[in-house]
C-alpha positions as protocol buffer text, in pm:
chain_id: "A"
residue {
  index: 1
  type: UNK
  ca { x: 1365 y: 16022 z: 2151 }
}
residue {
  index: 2
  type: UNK
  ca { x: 991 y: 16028 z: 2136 }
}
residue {
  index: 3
  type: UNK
  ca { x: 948 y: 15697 z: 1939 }
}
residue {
  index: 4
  type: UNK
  ca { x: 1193 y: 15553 z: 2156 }
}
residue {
  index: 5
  type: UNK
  ca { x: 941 y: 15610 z: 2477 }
}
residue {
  index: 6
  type: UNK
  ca { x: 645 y: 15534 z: 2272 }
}
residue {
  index: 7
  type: UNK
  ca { x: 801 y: 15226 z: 2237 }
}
residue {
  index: 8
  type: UNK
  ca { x: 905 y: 15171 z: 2559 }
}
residue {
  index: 9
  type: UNK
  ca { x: 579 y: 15216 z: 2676 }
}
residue {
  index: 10
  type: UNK
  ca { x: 386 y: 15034 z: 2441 }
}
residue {
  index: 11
  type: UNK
  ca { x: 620 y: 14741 z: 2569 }
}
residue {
  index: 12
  type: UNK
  ca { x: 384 y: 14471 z: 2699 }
}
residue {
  index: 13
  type: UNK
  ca { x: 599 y: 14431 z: 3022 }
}
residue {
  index: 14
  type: UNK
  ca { x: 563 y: 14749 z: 3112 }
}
residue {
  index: 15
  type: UNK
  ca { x: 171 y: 14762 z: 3076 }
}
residue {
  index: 16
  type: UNK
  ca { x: 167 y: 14443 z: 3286 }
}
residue {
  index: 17
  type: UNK
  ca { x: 405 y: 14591 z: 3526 }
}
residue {
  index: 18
  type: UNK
  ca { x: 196 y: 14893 z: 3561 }
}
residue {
  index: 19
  type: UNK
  ca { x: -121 y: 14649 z: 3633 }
}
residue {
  index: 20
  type: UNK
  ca { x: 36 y: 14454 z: 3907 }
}
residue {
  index: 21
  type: UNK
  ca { x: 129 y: 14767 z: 4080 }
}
residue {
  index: 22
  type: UNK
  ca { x: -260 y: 14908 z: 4069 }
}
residue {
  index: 23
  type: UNK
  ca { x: -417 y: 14588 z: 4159 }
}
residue {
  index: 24
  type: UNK
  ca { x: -122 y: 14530 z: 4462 }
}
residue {
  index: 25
  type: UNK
  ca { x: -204 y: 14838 z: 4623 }
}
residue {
  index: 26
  type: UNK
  ca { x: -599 y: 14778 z: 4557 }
}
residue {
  index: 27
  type: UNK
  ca { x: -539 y: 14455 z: 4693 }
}
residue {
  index: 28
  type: UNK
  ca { x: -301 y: 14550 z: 5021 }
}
residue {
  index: 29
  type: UNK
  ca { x: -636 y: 14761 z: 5151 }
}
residue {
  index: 30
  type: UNK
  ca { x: -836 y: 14370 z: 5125 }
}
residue {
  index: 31
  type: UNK
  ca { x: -536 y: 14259 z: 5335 }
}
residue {
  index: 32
  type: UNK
  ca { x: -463 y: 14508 z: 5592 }
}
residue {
  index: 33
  type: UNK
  ca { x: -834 y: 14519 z: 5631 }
}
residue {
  index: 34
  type: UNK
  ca { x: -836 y: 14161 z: 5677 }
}
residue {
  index: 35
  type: UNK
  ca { x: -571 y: 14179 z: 5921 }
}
residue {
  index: 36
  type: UNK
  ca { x: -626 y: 14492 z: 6144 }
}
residue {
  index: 37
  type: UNK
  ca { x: -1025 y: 14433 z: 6150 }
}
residue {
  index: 38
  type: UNK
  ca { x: -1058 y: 14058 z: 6166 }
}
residue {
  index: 39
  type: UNK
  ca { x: -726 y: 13915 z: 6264 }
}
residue {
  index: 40
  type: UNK
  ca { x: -591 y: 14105 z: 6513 }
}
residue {
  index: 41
  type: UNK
  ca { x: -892 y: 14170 z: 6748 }
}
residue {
  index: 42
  type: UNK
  ca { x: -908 y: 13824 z: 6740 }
}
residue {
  index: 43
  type: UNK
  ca { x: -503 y: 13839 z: 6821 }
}
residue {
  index: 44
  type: UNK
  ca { x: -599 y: 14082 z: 7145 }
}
residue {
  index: 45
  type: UNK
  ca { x: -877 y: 13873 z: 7262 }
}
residue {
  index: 46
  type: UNK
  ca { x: -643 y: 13576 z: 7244 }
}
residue {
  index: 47
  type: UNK
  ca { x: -345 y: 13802 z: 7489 }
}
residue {
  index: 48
  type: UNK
  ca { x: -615 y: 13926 z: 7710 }
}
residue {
  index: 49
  type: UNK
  ca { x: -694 y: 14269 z: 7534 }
}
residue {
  index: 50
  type: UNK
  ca { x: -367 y: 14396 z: 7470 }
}
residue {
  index: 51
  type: UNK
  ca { x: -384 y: 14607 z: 7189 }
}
residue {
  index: 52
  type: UNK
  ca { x: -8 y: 14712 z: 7108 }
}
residue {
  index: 53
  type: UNK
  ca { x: -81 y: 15042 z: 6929 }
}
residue {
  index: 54
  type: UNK
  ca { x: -119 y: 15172 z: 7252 }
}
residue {
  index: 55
  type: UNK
  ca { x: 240 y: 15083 z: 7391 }
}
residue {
  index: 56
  type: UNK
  ca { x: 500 y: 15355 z: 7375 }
}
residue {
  index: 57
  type: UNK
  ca { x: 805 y: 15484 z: 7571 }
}
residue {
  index: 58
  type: UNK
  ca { x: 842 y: 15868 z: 7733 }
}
residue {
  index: 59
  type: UNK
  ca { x: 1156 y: 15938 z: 7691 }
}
residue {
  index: 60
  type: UNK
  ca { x: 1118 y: 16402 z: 7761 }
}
residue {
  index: 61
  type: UNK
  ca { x: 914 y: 16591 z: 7514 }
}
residue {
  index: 62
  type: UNK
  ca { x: 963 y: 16227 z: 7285 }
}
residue {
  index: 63
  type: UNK
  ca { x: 714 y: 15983 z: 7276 }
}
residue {
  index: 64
  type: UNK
  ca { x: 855 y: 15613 z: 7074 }
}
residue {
  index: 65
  type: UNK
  ca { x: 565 y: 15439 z: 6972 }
}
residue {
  index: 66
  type: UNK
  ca { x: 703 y: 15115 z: 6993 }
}
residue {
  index: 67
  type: UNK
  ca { x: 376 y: 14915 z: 6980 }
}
residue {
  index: 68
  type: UNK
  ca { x: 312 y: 15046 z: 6637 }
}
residue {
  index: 69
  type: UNK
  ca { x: 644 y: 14854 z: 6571 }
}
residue {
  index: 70
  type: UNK
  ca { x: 501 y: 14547 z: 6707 }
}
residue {
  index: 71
  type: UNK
  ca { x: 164 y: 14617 z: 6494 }
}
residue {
  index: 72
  type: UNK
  ca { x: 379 y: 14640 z: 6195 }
}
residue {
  index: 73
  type: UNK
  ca { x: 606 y: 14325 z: 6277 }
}
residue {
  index: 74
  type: UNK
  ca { x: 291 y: 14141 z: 6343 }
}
residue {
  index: 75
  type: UNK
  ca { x: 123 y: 14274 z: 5994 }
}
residue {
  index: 76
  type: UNK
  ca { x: 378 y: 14182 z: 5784 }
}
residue {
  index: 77
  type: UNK
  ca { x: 389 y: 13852 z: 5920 }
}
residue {
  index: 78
  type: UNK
  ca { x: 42 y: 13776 z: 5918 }
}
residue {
  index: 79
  type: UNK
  ca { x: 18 y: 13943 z: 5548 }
}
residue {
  index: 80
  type: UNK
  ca { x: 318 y: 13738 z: 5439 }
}
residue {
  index: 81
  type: UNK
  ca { x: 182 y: 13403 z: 5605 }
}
residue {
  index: 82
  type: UNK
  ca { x: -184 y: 13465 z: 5393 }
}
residue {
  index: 83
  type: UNK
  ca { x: 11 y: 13493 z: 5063 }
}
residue {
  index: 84
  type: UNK
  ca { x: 268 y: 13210 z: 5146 }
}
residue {
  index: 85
  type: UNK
  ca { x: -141 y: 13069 z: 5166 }
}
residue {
  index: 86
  type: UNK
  ca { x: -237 y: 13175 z: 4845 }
}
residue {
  index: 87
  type: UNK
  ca { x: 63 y: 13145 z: 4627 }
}
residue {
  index: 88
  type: UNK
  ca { x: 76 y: 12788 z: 4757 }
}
residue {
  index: 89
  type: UNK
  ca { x: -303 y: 12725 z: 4663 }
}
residue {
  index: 90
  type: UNK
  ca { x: -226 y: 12889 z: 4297 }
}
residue {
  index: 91
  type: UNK
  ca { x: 98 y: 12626 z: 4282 }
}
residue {
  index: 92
  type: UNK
  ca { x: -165 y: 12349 z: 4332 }
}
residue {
  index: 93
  type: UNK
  ca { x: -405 y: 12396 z: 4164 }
}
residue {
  index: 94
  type: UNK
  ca { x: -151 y: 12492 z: 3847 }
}
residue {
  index: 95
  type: UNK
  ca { x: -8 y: 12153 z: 3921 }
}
residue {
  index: 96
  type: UNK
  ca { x: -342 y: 11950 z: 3861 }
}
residue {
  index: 97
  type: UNK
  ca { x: -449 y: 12155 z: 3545 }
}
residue {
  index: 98
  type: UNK
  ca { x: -106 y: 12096 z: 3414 }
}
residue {
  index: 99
  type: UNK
  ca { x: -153 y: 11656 z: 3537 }
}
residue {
  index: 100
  type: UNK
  ca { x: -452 y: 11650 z: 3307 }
}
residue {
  index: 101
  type: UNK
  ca { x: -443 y: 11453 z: 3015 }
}
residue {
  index: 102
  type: UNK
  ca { x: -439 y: 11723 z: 2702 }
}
residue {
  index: 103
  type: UNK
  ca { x: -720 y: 11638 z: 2496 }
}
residue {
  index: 104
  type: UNK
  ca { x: -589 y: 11503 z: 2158 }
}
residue {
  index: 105
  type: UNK
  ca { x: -561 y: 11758 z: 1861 }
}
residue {
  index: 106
  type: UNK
  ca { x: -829 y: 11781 z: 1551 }
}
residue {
  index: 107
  type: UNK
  ca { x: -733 y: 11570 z: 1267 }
}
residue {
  index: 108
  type: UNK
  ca { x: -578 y: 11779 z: 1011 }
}
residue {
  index: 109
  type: UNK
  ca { x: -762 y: 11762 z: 677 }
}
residue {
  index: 110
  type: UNK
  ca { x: -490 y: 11583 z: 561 }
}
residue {
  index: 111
  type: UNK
  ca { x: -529 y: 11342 z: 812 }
}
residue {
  index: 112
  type: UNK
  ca { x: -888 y: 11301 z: 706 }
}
residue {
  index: 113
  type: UNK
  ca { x: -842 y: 11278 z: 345 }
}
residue {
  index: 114
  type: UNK
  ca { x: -580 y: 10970 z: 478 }
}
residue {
  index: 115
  type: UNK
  ca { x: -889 y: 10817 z: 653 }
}
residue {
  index: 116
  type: UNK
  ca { x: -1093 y: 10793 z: 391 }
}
residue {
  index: 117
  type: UNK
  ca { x: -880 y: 10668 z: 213 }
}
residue {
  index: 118
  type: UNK
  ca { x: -769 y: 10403 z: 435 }
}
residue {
  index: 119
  type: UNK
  ca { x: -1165 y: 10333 z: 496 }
}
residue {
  index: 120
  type: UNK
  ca { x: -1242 y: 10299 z: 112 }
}
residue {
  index: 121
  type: UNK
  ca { x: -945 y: 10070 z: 31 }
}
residue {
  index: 122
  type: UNK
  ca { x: -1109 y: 9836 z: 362 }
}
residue {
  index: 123
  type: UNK
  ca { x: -1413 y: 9844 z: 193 }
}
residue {
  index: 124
  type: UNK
  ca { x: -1279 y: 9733 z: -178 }
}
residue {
  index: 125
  type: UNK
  ca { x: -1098 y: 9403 z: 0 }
}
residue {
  index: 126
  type: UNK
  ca { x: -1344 y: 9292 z: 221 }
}
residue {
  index: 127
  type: UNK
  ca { x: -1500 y: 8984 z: 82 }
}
residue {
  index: 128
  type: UNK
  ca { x: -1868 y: 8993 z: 38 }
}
């Protein structure tokens, strides 16, 4: 059972899967960052100050917070509008390194042994 999880784990896939889960949550602080301290300010001075953290219901002893569930709403789409943005960006610019000509391959040495042969037979039946 050991080797069996050694092997498991020493799967590529997993390794990479493992990655993209450390660098997505290193990389959701850039975003909600980018959104909470640049966007939405931005977002409030553009509805007259309204910052919707601040909106909530009474309801007794129960308070529901539902501007946080505005904030959220907002975030996500603003988060999933930015990678819509970038994933469409890494599409493109895949696309043009994939429309360039591929240079051609070296000449095997076979190849080369055939061109100088070719080139010394041209040289024995030229006239001069």
């Amino acid at each position: 059972m050991w080797n069996e999880f050694k092997e498991f784990i020493s799967r590529g896939n997993v390794l990479d899967l493992a990655v993209a889960v450390v660098m997505g949550t290193a990389f959701s602080a850039i975003v909600n960052s980018m959104v909470n301290d640049v966007i939405m300010p931005l977002v409030g001075v553009a509805l007259g100050g309204l910052d919707f953290s601040g909106l909530l219901i009474k309801i007794g002893a129960a308070e529901i917070l539902y501007g946080n569930f505005i904030q959220a709403i907002i975030n996500f789409l603003i988060i999933a509008a930015s990678m819509f943005l970038v994933v469409k960006a890494a599409n493109s610019m895949m696309k043009a390194k994939k429309d360039e000509p591929a240079a051609p391959p070296a000449p095997t040495t076979e190849e080369k042994l055939l061109m100088e042969i070719r080139d010394l037979l041209k040289e024995q039946h030229q006239p001069g």
